[in-house]
C-alpha positions as a printed Julia matrix, in Angstrom:
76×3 Matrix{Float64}:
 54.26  -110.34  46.12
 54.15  -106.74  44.6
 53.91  -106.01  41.21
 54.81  -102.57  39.4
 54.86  -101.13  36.32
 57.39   -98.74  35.66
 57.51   -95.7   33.03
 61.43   -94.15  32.14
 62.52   -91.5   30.73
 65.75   -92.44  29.26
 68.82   -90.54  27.7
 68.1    -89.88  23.85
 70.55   -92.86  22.06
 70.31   -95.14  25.25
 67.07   -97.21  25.19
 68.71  -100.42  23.63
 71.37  -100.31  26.09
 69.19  -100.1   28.91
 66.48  -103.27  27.53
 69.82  -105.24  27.16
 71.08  -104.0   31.24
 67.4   -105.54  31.68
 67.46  -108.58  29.9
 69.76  -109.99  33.32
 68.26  -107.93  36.03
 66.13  -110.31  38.18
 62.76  -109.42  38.73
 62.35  -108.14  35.86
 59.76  -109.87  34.1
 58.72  -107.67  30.85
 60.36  -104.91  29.24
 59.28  -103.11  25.89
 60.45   -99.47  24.11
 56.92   -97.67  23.68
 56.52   -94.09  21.77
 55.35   -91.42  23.55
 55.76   -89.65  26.54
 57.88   -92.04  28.46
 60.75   -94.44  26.42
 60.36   -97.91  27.88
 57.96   -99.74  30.23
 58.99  -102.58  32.4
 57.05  -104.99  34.67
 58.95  -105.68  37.98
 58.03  -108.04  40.55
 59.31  -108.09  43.83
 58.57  -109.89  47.65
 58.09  -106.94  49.42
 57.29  -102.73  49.24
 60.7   -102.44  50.86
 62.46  -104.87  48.05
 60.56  -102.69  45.37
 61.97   -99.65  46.97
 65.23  -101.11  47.07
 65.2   -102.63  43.73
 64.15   -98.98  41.98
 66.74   -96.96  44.06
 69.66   -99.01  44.19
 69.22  -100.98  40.78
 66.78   -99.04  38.15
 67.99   -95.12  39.12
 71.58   -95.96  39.39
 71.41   -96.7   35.61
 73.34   -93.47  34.12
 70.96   -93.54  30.81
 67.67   -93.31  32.98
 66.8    -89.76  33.5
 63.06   -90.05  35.36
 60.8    -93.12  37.08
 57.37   -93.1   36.9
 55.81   -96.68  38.92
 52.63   -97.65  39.14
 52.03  -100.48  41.7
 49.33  -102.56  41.22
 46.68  -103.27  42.96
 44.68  -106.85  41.76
């Protein structure tokens, strides 16, 4: 099992629409709107490196109102 957290940038206006496209996305387990540098922080879990890579290409940066990904996979 991997688990990442992941940092976006997303389009000024869009951050509630992208916690609701969330809410449904499996894997998913956390997601939270934070101030600062980045706009929202999710918590992804996935089987595999490959699935994670999959998930954040295909799913996460396909989302129009997500400008930048920043993941952190942990480690313990």
């Amino acid at each position: 099992m991997v688990v990442a957290f992941v940092l976006l940038n997303v389009k000024k206006g869009g951050e509630e629409k992208i916690l609701d496209a969330f809410k449904d996305m499996e894997g998913i387990e956390y997601a939270q709107l934070v101030y600062g540098e980045y706009d929202v922080i999710i918590k992804v879990k996935r089987e595999s490196i490959e699935d994670l890579q999959k998930f954040l290409t295909k799913e996460i940066r396909a989302i129009p109102q997500i400008e930048k990904t920043t993941t952190m996979i942990t480690i313990k």
